[in-house]
Structure formats: structure tokens, C-alpha cells
N, C-alpha and C positions, 0 to 999 in steps of 0.2 A: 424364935421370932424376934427377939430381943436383939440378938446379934444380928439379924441380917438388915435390922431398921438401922442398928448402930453404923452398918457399913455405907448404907444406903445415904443416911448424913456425912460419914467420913467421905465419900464419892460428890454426892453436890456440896460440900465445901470448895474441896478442889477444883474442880471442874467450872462450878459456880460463881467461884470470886474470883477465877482467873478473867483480866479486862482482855478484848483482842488489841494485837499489836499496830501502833499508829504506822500506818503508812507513810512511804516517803511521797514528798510534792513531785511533780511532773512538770518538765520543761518543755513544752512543747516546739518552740523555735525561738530563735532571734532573728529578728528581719530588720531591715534599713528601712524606718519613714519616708525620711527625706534625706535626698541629696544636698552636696554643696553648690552645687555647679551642673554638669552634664548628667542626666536623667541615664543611672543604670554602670556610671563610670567613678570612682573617684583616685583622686590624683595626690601626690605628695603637695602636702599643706594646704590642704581643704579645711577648713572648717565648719563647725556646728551643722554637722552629722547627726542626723535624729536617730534611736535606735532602740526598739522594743523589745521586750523577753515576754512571752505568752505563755504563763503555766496556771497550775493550779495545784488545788490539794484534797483528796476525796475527803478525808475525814477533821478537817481541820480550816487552817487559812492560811495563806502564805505571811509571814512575820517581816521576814526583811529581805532585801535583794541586794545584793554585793557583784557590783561591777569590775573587769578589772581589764587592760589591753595590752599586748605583746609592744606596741608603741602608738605613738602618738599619747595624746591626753582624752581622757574621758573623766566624767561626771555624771553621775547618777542620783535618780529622783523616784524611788519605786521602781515600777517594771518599764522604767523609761529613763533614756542617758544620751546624751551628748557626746561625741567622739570628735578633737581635731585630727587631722590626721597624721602622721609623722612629715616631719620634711627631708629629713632622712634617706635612706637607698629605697626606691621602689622593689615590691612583692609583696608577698604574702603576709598580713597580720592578725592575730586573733583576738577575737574582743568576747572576754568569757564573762557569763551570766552566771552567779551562785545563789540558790535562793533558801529559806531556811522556813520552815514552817511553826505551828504554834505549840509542837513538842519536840522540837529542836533538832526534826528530824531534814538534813541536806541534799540539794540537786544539784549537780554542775549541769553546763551546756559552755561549748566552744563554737565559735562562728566565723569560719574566715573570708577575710574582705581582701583584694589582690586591688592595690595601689601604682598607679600608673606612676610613668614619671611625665611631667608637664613639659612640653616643649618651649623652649626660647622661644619669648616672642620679639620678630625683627621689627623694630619702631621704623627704620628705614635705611635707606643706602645714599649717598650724598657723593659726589666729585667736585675737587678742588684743587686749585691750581699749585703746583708745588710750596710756593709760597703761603699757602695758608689762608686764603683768601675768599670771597664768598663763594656758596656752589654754583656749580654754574656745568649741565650734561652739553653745554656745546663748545667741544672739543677740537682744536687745531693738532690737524697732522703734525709730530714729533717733536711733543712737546709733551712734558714732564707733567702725572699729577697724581693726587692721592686718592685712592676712594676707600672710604669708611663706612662701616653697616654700624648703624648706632642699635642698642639691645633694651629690651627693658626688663631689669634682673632685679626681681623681689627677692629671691634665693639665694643670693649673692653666690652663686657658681662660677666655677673657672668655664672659662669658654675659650672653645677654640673656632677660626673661622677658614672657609675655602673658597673663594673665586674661580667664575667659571668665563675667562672673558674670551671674544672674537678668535683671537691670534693664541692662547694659551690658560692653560690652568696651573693652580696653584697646588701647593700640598697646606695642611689643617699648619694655619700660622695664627698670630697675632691680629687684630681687627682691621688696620691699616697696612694698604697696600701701594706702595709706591710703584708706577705703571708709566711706561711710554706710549704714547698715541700711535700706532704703527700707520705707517705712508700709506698700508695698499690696504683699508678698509675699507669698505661701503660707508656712505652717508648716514645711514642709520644701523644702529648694533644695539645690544645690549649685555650688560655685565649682570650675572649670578652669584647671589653670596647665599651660603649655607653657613649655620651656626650648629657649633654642635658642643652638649653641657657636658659635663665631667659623668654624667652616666649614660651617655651614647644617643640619647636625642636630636634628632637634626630638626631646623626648620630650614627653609629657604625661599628667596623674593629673590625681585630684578627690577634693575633700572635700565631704562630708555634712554642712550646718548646719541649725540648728532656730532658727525664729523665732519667739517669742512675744510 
């Protein structure tokens, strides 16, 4: 009787004073707040990117949350961070969540966001008389002038540009284009400039000239 009470405590000791094991916390997503710009799109060099991490912890509380991004910059504040976006090559980047609980127990999550690239935007297209002079779309039969698509470039990108005018197109040159008036146009025409960035972006506009 003696011995089987002895076992009976040597069994709930063990048994007994063993604590169960903490569980790890649980990520359940990371999701985009808010946009920088275009609702559902974001683009190279967006900024102040809102961005959540939704987890929790069964037996515990979440401790601390550790941000981190394949590029751009990000900053974190709890389960909540800032992302700017890279200006970089448009694709694919990932913005990981690490969260740690109150017995130093970890979660990863990876969330990837697909970064467009921003198209050039054309401020506008202007013609000028060889001489450099003010613009002026009314144009005399064969005679010399320049037209220029002026850009407005926060990115400072190489850009290349291509005209599409009456009598002839160009191939992807320099922004200025030195043009003869040809004899046998119609009175009214228009010339097409497409701009295109060092990662394959085109925008394109046109201007209205008059030829007499």
C-alpha cells in the first residue's frame, strides 16, 4: 500500500508540475489601409502607405512587431507601419511582419505588393520657329521649325521621345525635333509626341497646327 501511494506521488509530481507549452502568436494577414494615390494601384515613389498586421496570441499577448521591406522604406508603430515605396524598377516587393509574443515565442508573415511604374507626364508640346522664337501652331508652307514636348520629371529619368506627324514619323530620339512645313498639307493637322522612361512607359498627347 505504501509503495503504490509512493508511486502515485512520484506520477503526480511529473505529470503535475509539468506547465503546458506556450503557444506561438498567429499572423493572421497584412493588408494595405490606405493608398498613396490610385485606390487598389501603387506606383514607384508613392508615399505614406498605411499598412496593418492582424494577429494575436491564445495564451498570452503580442510583445513586439518588427517590420521589415524588400525595398522602399518602411517604419513601424505596433501592428501598424508606413511603407514609401521604392523609386527603383517596378515589381514585385515584400513587406514582412515578425511578431513576438510575451514568452518569446515568433511569427513571420510576407505580403507582397506589385509596384507599377508611373508614366511620364507630358506638361505639353509647343512649335517654334527655327530661330527660337515664341510658339506660335501657325505654320507657313516650307519653312523650318522645332517642336519640343516639354515633361515634368520628378524621377529624374532618361527619356526618350517619338513624333508622329502629317507627312512622317520619327524613331525614339531626343525631345526636339527640327521639321520642315511640307508644301502639300491640309490646313489643319496635328503632330503626336510619345514619351517613353528608361523602363518602357509611354505617355502620349498632340497638338493642333494650322498651315497656311
Amino acid at each position: 500500500m505504501r509503495y503504490i501511494s509512493f508511486l502515485l506521488i512520484i506520477i503526480c509530481h511529473v505529470n503535475c508540475s509539468t506547465e503546458p507549452e506556450s503557444e506561438r502568436p498567429i499572423i493572421n494577414s497584412i493588408s494595405i489601409l490606405k493608398y498613396a494615390t490610385k485606390q487598389d494601384t501603387v506606383f514607384r515613389g508613392d508615399v505614406g502607405i498605411e499598412l496593418e498586421c492582424d494577429s494575436y496570441d491564445k495564451d498570452g499577448f503580442i510583445a513586439d512587431y518588427i517590420w521589415e521591406a524588400t525595398g522602399g522604406n518602411i517604419q513601424g508603430a505596433a501592428n501598424h507601419a508606413r511603407w514609401d515605396a521604392p523609386t527603383s524598377l517596378p515589381g514585385t516587393y515584400y513587406i514582412i511582419c515578425t511578431v513576438k509574443d510575451n514568452d518569446d515565442n515568433i511569427a513571420r508573415k510576407e505580403f507582397g505588393i506589385y509596384v507599377y511604374n508611373r508614366k511620364p507626364i507630358i506638361r505639353k508640346i509647343e512649335i517654334y520657329p527655327e530661330s527660337f522664337g515664341e510658339h506660335n501652331p501657325n505654320l507657313t508652307k516650307g519653312t523650318d521649325v522645332q517642336i519640343i514636348t516639354f515633361i515634368d520629371n520628378p524621377e529624374n529619368d532618361d527619356h526618350e521621345f517619338k513624333y508622329i506627324l502629317p507627312d512622317s514619323t520619327t524613331d525614339w530620339m531626343w525631345q526636339i525635333l527640327f521639321w520642315r512645313v511640307s508644301e502639300n498639307l491640309p490646313p489643319i493637322n496635328k503632330v503626336y509626341a510619345l514619351v517613353r522612361d528608361q523602363y518602357g512607359a509611354v505617355s502620349i498627347d498632340s497638338l493642333e497646327f494650322y498651315i497656311h
